[in-house]
C-alpha positions in Angstrom: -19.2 -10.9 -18.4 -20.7 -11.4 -15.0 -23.4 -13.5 -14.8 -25.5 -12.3 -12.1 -29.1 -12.6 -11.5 -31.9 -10.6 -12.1 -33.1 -9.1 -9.1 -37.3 -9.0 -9.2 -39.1 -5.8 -9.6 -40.7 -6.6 -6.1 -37.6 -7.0 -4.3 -36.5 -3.5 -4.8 -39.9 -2.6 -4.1 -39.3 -3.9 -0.9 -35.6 -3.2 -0.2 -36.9 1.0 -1.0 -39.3 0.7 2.0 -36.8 -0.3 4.8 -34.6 2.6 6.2 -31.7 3.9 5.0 -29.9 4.3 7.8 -28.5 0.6 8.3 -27.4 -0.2 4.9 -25.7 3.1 4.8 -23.8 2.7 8.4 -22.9 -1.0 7.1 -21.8 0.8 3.4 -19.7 3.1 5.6 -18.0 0.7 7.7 -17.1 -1.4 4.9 -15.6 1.6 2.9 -14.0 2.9 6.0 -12.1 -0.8 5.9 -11.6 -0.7 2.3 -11.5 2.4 0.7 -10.5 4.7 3.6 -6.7 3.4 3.7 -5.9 4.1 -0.1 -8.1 7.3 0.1 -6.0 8.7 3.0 -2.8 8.3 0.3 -4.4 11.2 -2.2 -6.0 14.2 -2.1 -9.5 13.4 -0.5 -10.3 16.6 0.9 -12.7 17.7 -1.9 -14.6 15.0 -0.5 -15.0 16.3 2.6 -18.3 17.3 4.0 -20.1 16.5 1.0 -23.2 14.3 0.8 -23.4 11.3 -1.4 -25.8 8.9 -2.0 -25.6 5.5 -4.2 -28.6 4.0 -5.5 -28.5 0.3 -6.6 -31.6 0.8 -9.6 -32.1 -3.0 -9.1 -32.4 -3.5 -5.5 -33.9 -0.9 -4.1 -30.9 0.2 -1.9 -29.9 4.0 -1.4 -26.6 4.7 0.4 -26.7 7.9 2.2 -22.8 9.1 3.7 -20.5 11.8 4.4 -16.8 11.9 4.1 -15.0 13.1 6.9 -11.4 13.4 8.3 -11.8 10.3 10.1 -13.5 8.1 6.9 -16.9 7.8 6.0 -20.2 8.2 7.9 -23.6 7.4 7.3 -25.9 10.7 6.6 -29.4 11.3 5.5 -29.1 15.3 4.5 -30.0 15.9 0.6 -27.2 14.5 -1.3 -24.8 16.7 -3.3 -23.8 13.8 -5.7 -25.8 11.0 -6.4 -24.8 8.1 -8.8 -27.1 5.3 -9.8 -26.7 1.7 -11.4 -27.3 -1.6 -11.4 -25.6 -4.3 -9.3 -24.1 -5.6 -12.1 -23.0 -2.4 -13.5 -21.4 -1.6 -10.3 -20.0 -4.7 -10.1 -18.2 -4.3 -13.4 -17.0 -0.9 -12.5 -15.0 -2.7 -9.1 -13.6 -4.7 -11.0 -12.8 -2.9 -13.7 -14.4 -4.9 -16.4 -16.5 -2.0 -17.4 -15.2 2.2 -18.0 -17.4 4.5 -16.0 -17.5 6.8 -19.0 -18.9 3.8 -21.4 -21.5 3.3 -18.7 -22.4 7.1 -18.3 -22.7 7.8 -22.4 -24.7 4.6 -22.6 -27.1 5.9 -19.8 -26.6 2.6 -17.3 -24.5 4.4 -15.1 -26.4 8.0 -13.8 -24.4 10.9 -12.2 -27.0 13.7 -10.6 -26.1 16.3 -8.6 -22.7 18.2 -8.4 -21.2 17.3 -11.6 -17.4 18.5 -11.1 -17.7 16.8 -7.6 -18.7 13.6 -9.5 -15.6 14.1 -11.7 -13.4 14.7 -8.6 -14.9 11.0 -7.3 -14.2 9.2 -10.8 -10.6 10.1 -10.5 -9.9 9.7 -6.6 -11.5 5.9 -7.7 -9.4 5.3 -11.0 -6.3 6.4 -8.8 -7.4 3.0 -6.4 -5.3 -0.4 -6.6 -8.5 -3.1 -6.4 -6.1 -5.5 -5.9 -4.5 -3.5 -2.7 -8.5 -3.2 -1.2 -8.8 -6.8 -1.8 -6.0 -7.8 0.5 -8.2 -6.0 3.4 -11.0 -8.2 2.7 -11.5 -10.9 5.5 -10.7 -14.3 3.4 -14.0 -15.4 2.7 -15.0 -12.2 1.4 -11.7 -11.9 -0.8 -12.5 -14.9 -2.2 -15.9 -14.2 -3.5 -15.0 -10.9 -4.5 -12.0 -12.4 -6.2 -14.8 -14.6 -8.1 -16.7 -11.7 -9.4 -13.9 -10.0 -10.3 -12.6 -12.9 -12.4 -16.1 -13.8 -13.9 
């Protein structure tokens, strides 16, 4: 299991105060270098021009993005999907050490919104090679990530 620590209650009560919008352009630059590629390969245009927003229960953070034909973008319009977890949690979901639906029937992993959409995500993400978005990771990056992934 990964042993991560426990983020403080006041952190997150901190991290929910600051604005949105520069966690969510550096969320959508990152997935525009990571995911983007692979999602290009299927069938992402039920994606498009939705809003999504991912909430880290443990840090505070929200992530507020579109997807467009060019990749992701940050956006702050009322989400139509938004999925909720710990850091940990969505840790072991990137790497696989964890099933989404284990995590959803046990309550730890929270899907509100547009629920077919959410289904449409959870597929489009089990179709992803982690080991293919790791490769786009600069090296320092890959090699924590590898870490995490192997813990």
């Amino acid at each position: 299991m990964l042993n991560l620590p426990v983020f403080p209650p006041l952190l997150a009560s901190l991290v929910n105060k600051l604005p949105a919008t520069p966690p969510s352009l550096m969320f959508s630059l990152a997935a525009n270098q990571l995911l983007w590629p692979a999602l290009k390969a299927l069938d992402w245009q039920p994606l498009s021009g939705r809003r999504y927003a991912i909430r880290v229960k443990d840090l505070g953070l929200n992530l507020r993005f579109t997807v467009t034909p060019r990749g992701f973008s940050p956006d702050s319009g009322t989400p139509d999907l938004t999925i909720s977890a710990t850091a940990r949690d969505f840790l072991l979901l990137l790497s696989r050490k964890e099933d989404p639906d284990t995590l959803f029937f046990s309550r730890r992993l929270v899907s509100e919104g547009d629920t077919e959409l959410g289904l449409t995500v959870k597929n489009l993400l089990d179709a992803l090679d982690p080991e293919a978005m790791l490769r786009r990771l600069p090296l320092p990056l890959a090699w924590v990530a590898q870490r995490l992934m192997a813990a």
